[in-house]
C-alpha positions as CSV (number, residue, x, y, z in Angstrom):
1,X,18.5,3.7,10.7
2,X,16.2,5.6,13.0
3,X,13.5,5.4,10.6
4,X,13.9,1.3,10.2
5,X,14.0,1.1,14.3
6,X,10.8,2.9,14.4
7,X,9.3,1.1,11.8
8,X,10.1,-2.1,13.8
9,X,7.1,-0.7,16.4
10,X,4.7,-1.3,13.3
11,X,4.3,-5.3,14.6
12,X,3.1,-4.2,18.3
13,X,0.4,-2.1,16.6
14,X,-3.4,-4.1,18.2
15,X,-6.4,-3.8,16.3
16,X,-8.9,-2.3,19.6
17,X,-12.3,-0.7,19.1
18,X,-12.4,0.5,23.0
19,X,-15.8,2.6,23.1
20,X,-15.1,4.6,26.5
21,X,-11.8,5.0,25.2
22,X,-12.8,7.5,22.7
23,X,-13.5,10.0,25.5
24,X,-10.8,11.3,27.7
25,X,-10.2,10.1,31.3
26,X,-11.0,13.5,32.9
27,X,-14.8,13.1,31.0
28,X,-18.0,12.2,32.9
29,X,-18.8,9.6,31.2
30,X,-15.5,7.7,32.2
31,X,-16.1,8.8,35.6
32,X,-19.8,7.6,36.2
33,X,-19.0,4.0,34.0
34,X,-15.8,3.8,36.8
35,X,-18.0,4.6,40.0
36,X,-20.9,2.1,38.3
37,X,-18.2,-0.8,38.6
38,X,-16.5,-0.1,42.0
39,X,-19.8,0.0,43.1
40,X,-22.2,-2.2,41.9
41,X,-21.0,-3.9,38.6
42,X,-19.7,-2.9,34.8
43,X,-21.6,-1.1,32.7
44,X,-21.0,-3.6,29.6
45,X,-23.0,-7.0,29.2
46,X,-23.3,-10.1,27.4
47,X,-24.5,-13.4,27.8
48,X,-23.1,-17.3,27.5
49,X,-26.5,-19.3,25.5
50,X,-26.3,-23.1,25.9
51,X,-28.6,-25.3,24.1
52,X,-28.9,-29.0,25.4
53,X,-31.1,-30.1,22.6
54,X,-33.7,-31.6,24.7
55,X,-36.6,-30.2,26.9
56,X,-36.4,-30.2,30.7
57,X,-32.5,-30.5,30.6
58,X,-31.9,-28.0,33.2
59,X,-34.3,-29.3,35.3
60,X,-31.6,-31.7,36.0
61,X,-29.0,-30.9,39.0
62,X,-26.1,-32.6,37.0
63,X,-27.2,-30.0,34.0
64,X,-27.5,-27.1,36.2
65,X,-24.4,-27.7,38.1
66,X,-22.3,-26.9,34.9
67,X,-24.2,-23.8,34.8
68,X,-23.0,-23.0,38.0
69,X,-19.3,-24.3,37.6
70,X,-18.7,-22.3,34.6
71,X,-20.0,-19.0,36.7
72,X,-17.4,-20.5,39.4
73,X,-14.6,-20.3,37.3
74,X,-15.5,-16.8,36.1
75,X,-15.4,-15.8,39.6
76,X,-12.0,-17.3,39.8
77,X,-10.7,-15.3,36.4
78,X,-11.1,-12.3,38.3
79,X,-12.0,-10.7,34.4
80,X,-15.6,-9.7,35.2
81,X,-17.8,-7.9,37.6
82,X,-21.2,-10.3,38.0
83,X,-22.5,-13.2,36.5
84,X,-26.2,-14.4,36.9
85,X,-28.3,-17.2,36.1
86,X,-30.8,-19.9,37.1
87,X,-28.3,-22.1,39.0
88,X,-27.9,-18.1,40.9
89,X,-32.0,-18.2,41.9
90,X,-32.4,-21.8,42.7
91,X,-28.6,-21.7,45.3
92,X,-30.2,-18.2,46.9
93,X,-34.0,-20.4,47.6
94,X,-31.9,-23.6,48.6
95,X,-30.0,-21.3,51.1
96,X,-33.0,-20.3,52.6
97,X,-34.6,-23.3,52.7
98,X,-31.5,-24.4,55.2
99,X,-31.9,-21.4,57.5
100,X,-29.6,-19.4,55.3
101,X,-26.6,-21.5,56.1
102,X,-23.9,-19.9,53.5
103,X,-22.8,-23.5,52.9
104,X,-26.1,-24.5,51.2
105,X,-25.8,-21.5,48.6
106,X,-25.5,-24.1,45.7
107,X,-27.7,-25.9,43.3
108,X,-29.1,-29.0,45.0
109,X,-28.3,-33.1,44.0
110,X,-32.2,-33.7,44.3
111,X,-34.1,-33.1,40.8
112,X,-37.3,-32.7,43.2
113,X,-35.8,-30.1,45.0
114,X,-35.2,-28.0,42.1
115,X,-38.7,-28.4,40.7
116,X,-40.3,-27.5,44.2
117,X,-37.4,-24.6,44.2
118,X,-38.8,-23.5,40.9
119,X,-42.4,-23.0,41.8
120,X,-41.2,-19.9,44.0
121,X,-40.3,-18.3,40.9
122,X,-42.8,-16.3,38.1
123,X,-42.3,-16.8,34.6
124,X,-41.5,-13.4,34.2
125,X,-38.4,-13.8,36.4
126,X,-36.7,-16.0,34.6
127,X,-37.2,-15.9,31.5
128,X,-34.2,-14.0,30.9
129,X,-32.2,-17.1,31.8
130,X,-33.7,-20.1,30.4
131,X,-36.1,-21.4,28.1
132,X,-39.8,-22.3,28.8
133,X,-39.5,-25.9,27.9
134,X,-35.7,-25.6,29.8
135,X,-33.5,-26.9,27.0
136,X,-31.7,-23.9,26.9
137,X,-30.1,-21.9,29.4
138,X,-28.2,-18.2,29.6
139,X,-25.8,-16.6,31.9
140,X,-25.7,-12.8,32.1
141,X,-21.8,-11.6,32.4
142,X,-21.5,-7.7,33.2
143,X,-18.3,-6.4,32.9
144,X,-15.8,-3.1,32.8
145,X,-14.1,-4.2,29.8
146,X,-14.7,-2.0,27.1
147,X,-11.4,-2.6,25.2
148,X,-12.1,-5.0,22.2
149,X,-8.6,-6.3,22.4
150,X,-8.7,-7.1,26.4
151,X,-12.2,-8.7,25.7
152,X,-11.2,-11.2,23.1
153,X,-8.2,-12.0,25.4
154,X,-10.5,-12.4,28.2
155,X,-13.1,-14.7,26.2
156,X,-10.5,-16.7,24.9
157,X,-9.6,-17.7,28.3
158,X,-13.2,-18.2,28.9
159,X,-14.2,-20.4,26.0
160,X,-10.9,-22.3,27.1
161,X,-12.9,-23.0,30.7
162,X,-16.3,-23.3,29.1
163,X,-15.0,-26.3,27.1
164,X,-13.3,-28.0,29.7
165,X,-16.5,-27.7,31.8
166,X,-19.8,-28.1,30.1
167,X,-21.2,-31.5,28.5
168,X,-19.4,-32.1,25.6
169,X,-22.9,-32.4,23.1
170,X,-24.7,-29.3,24.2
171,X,-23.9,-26.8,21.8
172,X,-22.9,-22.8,23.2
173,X,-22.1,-19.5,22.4
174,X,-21.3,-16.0,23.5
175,X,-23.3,-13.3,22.2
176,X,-25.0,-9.6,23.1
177,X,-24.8,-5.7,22.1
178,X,-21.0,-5.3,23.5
179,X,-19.8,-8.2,21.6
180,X,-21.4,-7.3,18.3
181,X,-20.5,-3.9,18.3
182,X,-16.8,-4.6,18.8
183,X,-16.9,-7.3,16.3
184,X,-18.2,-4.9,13.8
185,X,-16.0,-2.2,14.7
186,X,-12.8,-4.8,14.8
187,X,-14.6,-5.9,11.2
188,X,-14.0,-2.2,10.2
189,X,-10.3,-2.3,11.0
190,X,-9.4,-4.8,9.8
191,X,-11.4,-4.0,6.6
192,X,-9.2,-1.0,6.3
193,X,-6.3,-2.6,6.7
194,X,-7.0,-4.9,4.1
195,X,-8.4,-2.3,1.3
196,X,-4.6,-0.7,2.3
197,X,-3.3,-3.5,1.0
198,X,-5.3,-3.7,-2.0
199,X,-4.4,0.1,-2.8
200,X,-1.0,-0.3,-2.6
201,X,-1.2,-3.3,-5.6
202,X,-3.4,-1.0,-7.9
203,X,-0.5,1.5,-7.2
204,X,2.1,-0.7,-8.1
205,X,-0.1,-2.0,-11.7
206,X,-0.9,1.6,-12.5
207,X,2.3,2.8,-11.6
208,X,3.6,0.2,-13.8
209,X,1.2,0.9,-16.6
210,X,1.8,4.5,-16.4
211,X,5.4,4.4,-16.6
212,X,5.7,1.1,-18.9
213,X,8.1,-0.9,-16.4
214,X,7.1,-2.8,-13.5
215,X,10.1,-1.2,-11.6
216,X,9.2,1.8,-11.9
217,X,6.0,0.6,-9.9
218,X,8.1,-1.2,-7.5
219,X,9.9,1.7,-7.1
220,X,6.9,4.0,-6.5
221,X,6.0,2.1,-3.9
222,X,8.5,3.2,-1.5
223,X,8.3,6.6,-0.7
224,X,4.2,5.5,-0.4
225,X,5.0,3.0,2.1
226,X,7.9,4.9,4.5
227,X,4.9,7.5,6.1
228,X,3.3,4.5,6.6
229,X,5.6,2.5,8.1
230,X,6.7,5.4,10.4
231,X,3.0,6.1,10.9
232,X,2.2,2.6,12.5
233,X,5.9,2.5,14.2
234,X,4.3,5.7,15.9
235,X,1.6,3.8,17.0
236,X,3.3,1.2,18.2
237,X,5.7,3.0,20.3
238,X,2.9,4.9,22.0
239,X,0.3,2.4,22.1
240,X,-2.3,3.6,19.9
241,X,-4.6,1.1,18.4
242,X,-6.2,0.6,15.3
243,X,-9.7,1.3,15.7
244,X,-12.4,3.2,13.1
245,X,-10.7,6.2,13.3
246,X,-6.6,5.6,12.8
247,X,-7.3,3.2,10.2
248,X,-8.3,5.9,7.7
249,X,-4.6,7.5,8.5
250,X,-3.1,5.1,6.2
251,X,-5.0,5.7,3.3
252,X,-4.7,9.5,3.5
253,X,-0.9,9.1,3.7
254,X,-0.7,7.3,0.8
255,X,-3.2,9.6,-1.1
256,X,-0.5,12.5,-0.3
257,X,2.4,10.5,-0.8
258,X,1.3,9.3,-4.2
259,X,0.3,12.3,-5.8
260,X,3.5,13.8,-4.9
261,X,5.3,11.2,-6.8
262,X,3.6,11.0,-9.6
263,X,4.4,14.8,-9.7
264,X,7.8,14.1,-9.3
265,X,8.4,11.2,-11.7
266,X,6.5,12.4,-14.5
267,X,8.4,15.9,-14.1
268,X,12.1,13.7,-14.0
269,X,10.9,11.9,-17.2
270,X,10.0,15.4,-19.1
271,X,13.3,16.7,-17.7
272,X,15.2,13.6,-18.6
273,X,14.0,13.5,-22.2
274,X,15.8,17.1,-22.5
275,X,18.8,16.9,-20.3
276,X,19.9,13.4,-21.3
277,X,21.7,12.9,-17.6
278,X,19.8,11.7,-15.0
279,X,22.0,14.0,-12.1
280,X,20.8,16.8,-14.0
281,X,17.1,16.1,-14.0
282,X,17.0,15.4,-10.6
283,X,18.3,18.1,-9.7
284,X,16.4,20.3,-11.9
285,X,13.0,18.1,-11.0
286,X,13.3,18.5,-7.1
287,X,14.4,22.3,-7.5
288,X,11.0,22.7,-9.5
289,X,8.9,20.6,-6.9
290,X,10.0,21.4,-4.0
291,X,8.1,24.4,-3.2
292,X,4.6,23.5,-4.3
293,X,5.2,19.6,-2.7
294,X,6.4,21.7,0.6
295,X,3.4,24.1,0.7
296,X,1.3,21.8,-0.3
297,X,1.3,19.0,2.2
298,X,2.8,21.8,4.7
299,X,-1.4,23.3,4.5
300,X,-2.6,19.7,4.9
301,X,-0.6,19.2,7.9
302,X,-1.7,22.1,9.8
303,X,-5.1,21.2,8.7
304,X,-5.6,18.3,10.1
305,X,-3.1,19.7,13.2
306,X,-6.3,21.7,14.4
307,X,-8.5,18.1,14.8
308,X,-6.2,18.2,17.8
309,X,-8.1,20.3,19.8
310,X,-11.3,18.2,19.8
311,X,-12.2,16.6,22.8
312,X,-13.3,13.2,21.0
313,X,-9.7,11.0,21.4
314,X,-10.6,9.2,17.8
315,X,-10.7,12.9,16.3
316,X,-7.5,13.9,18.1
317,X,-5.3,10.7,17.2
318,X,-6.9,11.0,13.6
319,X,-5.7,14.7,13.1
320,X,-2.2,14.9,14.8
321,X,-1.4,11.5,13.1
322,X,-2.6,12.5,9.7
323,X,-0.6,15.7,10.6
324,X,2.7,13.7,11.0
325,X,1.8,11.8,8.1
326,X,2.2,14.7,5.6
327,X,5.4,15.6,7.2
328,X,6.7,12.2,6.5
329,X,5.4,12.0,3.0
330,X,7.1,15.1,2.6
331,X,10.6,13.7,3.5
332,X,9.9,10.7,1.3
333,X,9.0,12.5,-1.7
334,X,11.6,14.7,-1.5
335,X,14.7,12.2,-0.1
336,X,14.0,8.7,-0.7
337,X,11.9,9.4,-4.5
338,X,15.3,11.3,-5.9
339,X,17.5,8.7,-4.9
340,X,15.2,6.3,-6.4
341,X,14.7,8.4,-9.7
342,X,18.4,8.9,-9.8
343,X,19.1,5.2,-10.7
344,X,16.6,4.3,-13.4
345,X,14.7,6.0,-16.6
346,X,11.1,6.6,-17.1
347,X,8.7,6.8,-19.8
348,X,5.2,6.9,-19.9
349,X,2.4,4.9,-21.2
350,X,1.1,8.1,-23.3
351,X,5.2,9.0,-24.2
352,X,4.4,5.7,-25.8
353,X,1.3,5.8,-27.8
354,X,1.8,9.2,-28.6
355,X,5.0,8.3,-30.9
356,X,4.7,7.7,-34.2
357,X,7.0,5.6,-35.9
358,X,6.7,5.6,-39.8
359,X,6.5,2.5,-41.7
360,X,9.5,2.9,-43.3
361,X,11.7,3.5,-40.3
362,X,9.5,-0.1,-38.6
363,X,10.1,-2.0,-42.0
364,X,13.4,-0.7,-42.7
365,X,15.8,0.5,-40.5
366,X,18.4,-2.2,-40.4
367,X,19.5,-0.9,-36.5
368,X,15.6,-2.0,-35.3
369,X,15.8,-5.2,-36.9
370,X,13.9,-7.8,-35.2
371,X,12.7,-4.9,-33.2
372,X,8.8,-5.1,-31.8
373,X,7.0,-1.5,-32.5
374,X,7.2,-1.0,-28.5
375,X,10.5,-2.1,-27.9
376,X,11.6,0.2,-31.3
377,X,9.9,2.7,-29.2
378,X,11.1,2.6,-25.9
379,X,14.6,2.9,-27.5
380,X,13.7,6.3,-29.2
381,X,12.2,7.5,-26.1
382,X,15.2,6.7,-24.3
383,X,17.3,8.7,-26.5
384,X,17.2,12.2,-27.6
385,X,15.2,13.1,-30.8
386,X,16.2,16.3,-32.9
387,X,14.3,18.1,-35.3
388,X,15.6,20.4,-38.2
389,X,14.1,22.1,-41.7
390,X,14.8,21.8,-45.1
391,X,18.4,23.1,-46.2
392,X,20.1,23.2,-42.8
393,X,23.0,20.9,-41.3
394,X,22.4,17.9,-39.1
395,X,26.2,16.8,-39.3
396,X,28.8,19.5,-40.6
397,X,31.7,18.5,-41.8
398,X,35.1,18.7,-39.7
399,X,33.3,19.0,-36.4
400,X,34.2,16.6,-33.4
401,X,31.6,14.1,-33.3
402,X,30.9,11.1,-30.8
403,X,27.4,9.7,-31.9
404,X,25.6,8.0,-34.3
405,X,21.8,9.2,-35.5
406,X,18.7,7.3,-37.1
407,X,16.5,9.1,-39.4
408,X,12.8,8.9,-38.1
409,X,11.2,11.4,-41.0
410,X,12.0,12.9,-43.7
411,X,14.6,13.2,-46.2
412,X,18.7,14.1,-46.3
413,X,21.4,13.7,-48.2
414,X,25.1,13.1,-47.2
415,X,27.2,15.5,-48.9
416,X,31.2,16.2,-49.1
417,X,32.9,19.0,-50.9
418,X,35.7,18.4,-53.4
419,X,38.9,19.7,-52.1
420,X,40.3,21.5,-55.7
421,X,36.8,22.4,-57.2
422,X,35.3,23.4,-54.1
423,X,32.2,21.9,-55.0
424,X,29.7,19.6,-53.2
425,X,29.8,16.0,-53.9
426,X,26.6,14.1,-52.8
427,X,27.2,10.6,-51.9
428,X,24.3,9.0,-50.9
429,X,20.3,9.8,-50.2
430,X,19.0,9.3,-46.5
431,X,15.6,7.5,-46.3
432,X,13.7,7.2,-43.0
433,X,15.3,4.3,-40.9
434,X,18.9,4.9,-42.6
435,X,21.4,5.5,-40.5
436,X,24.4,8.0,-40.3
437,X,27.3,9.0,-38.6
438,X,28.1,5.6,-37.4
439,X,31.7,5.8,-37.5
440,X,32.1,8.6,-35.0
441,X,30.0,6.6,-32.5
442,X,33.0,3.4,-33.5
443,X,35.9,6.1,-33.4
444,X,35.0,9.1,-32.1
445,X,36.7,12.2,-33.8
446,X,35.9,14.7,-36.9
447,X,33.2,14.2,-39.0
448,X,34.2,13.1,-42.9
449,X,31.0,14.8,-44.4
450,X,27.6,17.4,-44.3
451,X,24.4,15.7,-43.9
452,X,22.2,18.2,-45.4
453,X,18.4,17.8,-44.8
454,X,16.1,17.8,-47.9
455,X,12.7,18.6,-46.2
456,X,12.0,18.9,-42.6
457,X,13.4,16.0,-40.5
458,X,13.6,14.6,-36.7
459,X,16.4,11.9,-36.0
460,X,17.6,10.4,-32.9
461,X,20.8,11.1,-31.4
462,X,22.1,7.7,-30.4
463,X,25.7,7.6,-28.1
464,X,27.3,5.0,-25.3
465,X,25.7,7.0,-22.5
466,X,22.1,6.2,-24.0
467,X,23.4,2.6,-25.1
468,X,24.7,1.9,-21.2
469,X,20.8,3.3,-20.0
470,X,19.4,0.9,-22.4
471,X,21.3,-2.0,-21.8
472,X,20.9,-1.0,-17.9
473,X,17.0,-0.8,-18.3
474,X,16.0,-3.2,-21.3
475,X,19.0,-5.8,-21.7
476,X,17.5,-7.8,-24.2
477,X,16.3,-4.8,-26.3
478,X,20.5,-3.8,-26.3
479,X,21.9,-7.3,-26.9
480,X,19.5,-7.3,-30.2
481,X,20.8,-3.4,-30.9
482,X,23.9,-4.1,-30.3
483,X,24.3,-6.8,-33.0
484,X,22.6,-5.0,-35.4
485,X,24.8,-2.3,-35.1
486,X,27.8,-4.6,-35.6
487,X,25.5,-5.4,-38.7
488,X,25.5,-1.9,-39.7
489,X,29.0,-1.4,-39.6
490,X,29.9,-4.6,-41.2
491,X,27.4,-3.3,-44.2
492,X,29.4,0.2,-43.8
493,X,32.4,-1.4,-44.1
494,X,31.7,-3.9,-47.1
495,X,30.8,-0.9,-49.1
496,X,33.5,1.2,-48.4
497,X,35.9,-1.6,-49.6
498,X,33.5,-1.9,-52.7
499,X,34.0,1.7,-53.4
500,X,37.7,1.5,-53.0
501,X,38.0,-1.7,-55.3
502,X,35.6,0.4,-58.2
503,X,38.1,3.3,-57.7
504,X,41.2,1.2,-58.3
């Protein structure tokens, strides 16, 4: 529950590239950028470009005037230090001009005025703010905002203003250093926050591929998203943004957190094939993992712990958040993956390939019929497959017996000895696909015969346990098995009464 609240915090996590906010407050340049905008004005610029079209356009009050309005309602935003501009140099002359009446400080209605106002200015004074020809005029914003976030805000609300003010057909735009470096950095984020998303689908199709079912990549997924989750909650609840440096936090988590499971899951699948109970391979999986996935990501947590100590903030939120990261990665891989692995079964892409299946047992066996090679597979991978050499016992006869088997190689015969002589009986030849032992699986109770092997063999144990995984995992696979082993008996039992009718 705790884990979900904090994971709620992920949504107030802001994308913000703040360059002073990479230093701490106590540093110097903080200090000097904070006396440089009580004082004079901020440290950060950029400029507003509008383009009439036309030459000699802001030579015209009406033109300028917008100019000047838009610097007005700046003023009135209370978002930025200073503005400057044309419509600035011509109000400060016009002031003058009027015995520096504070009233006058604007841009004049006369269009002569403003071209005798301009002849007290040199070229190379204002050529920062408009064109030579004057069809296109900039405004020069300094500002203390060096937070990428509050500087969209704050533009937003100026473009707002800008379009309600200026002439509809001249064309505009916001541009300089500040603003390009902050888009680019924003880019990065959000770059990374997007290739986050694309590694976590490659996880989920190799996971898939790996394991041959897509949920075991769903499932895989989980314990690769909870650090992450947790991370950005984190974030959210302390107000950390996502700028160049945290961004990368994501993907390390996931690089932990991912290797760990893959550890894990192909160690339950080996463990699995043995044990034949899914409780017990868990068990015996985590107890085998646990201490290298500890130590492990325990290392890589004090690791990046030390990047604490740096006096760069991006460095320190990197570190101690990469640091929490393995912890968490830790708790996933070790809580949430076992609880996951606990409910399905695994096999893997080369469990697959590397199981041969002889042509005999493809073409013949009457249990896989209608069987694909992958699906016939997947249901001997699921069960448990048994190997013995020529002359020994794979049934004995008497003993309590609750499964059926499938002969993958090899040769046996099924043998019965004669109660007076003594002597061994053999009543029938096993072939690679036959099966045997069927009865018992029906009925369970003693076995009615040996089944001796001729040559070396491996056959697959087949009981209701690994029926109920199949049918759990691969439902289609056990409806067709299932009918073919009603098949089986009915061919069982149609010879049985053949024998009995020959005997009589």
């Amino acid at each position: 529950g705790g884990a979900i609240i904090i994971g709620l915090f992920t949504f107030g996590v802001k994308v913000d590239n703040d360059l002073l906010g990479y230093f701490k407050k106590s540093s110097a340049i903080r200090n000097r950028s904070q006396i440089l905008h009580d004082n004079l004005s901020g440290a950060q610029t950029f400029f507003i470009r509008v383009s009439s079209g036309f030459p000699g356009a802001f030579k015209q009050p009406e033109n300028l005037k917008q100019i000047e309005m838009i610097q007005k309602h700046m003023a009135n935003l209370g978002m930025f230090d200073k503005t400057k501009s044309l419509a600035d140099d011509i109000s400060l002359i016009h002031r003058e001009m009027n015995g520096g009446d504070e009233k006058f400080f604007a841009v004049p209605d006369s269009k002569d005025l403003i071209a005798q106002y301009l002849l007290f200015l040199h070229r190379d004074e204002i050529e920062r703010y408009i064109t030579s020809d004057f069809s296109e005029a900039n405004i020069l914003v300094r500002h203390n905002i060096s937070s990428s976030y509050e500087l969209k805000e704050a533009l937003a609300t100026l473009e707002r203003e800008i379009k309600k003010t200026l002439n509809p057909h001249f064309i505009w735009g916001l541009t300089g250093e500040n603003i390009l470096i902050n888009a680019a950095a924003d880019s990065m984020a959000e770059g990374q926050a997007k290739s986050l998303s694309l590694v976590l689908i490659l996880i989920f199709i190799i996971m898939s591929v790996l394991f041959v079912n897509v949920k075991a990549g769903a499932l895989s997924l989980i314990p690769n998203l909870f650090p992450i989750a947790l991370i950005f909650g984190i974030m959210g609840i302390f107000g950390i943004p996502l700028n160049t440096g945290t961004a990368m936090v994501a993907a390390i988590a996931i690089g932990i957190a991912v290797d760990d499971t893959i550890h894990l899951m192909s160690r339950y699948n080996s463990e699995m094939r043995i044990l034949q109970s899914q409780g017990k391979a868990v068990d015996v999986c985590i107890r085998a993992e646990v201490r290298p996935v500890i130590s492990t990501s325990v290392a890589l947590s004090l690791g990046f712990a030390v990047l604490g100590f740096s006096n760069f903030v991006p460095v320190i939120s990197f570190g101690l958040l990469s640091s929490i990261a393995m912890i968490f990665a830790i708790i996933a891989d070790l809580f949430i993956t076992p609880i996951l692995l606990s409910s399905t079964q695994l096999m893997t892409l080369w469990d697959v390939l590397g199981l041969q299946l002889q042509q005999a047992v493809i073409k013949n066996a009457e249990l896989f019929r209608d069987l694909g090679p992958w699906q016939m597979k997947r249901v001997v991978l699921l069960g448990k497959v048994f190997t013995r050499e020529a002359g020994e016992l794979a049934v004995t006869q008497g003993e309590a017996g609750s499964s059926m088997f499938l002969l993958l190689e090899g040769k046996a015969e099924v043998v019965t000895r004669d109660e007076k002589t003594g002597k061994d009986i053999t009543l029938t030849k096993l072939n690679p696909g036959d099966v045997f032992g069927e009865i018992a699986l029906v009925e369970p109770g003693p076995r009615s015969a040996d089944v001796r092997t001729l040559e070396a063999v491996r056959y697959l144990k087949i009981d209701w346990n690994g029926l109920g995984r199949i049918q759990r995992i691969y439902p289609r696979i056990a409806s067709r098995l299932f009918l073919n082993l009603s098949r089986v008996l009915g061919i069982r039992l149609a010879e049985t009464n053949k024998l009995l009718f020959e005997s009589t």
